[in-house]
C-alpha positions, -999 to +999 in steps of 0.1 A: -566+322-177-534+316-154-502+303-172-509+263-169-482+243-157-453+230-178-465+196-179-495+200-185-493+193-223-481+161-216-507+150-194-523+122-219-485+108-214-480+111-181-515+093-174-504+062-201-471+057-183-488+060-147-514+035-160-488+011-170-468+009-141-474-017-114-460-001-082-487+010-058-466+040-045-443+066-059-411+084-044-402+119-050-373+114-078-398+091-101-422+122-098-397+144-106-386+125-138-428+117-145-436+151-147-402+165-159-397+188-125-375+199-098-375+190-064-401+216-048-425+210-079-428+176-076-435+179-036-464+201-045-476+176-070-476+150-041-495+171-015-527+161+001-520+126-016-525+095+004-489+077+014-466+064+035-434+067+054-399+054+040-376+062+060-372+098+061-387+099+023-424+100+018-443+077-013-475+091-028-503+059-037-501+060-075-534+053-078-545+087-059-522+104-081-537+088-112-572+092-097-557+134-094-547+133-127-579+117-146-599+144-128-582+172-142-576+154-179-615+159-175-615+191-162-625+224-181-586+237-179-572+211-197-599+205-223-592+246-230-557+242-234-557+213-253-579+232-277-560+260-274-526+245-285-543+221-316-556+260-324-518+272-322-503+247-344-529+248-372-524+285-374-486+279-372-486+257-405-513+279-424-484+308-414-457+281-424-473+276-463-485+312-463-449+319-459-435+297-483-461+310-508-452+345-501-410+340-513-422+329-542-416+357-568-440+352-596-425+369-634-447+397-651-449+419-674-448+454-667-479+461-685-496+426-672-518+448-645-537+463-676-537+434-698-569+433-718-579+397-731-570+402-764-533+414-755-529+379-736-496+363-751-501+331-774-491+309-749-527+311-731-554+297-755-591+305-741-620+288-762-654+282-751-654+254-727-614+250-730-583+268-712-549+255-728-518+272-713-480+262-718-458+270-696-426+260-686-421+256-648-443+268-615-433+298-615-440+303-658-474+291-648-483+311-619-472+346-643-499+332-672-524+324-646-519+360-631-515+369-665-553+360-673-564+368-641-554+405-652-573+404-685-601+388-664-607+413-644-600+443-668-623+429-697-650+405-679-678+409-706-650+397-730-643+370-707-676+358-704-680+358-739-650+339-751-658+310-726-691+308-726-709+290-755-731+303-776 
């Protein structure tokens, strides 16, 4: 798909503020600041639109630029980008608290990778039905909880058996 134009993600605004105004025709420089473009861009935008003569300046109807507008707000293009950019910025946060998640350096043990459930330190109590931990702090936390995950996964039938009632 072609590059889209540098407006074009703020065509919802541009339609709200050409909806409020109340002059039936628009000049060149209020184009220009509308859509945030030079000279040559905003003669382009005004092409092929009804208007008329004043004095050696031409004025686009506003209502055939709005009517311009609304059709390509409904238009395939715009519906894909505007899809495409709510797309960019959800993956841009879940990179943003992946991120933050990835600095933070959680404290182990050497040995905590082979931890068997009967070597877990006192702080973690596992009873059938019951976790108790005490930590003190996120990161404290995190290192049990990794801590257990470790004897979890090295001892499972262990596991099972202290947590599950008899």
């Amino acid at each position: 798909m072609p590059a889209q134009p540098a407006w074009f993600h703020r065509l919802a605004e541009i339609l709200e503020e050409l909806r409020s105004l109340d002059t039936p025709y628009l000049d060149r420089l209020f184009v220009q600041r509308l859509f945030r473009v030079q000279e040559r861009r905003a003669r382009q935008l005004m092409a092929g639109l009804p208007g008329i003569q004043v004095g050696n300046a031409v004025a686009v109807s506003r209502d055939g630029l709005l009517a311009r507008l609304e059709e390509t707000a409904n238009g395939d293009r715009w519906q894909w980008e505007v899809k495409r950019r709510a797309r960019v910025v959800e993956e841009l946060d879940r990179t943003r608290r992946d991120l933050a998640a990835r600095r933070v350096r959680i404290p182990s043990a050497p040995d905590t990778p082979d931890r068997l459930l009967q070597d877990l330190s006192s702080d973690i109590q596992l009873q059938p039905g019951a976790l108790r931990i005490e930590f003190h702090g996120a990161e404290d936390l995190a290192a049990k909880l990794f801590e257990l995950s470790q004897a979890m996964a090295n001892d499972w039938p262990d596991f099972c058996r202290a947590v599950e009632k008899p």
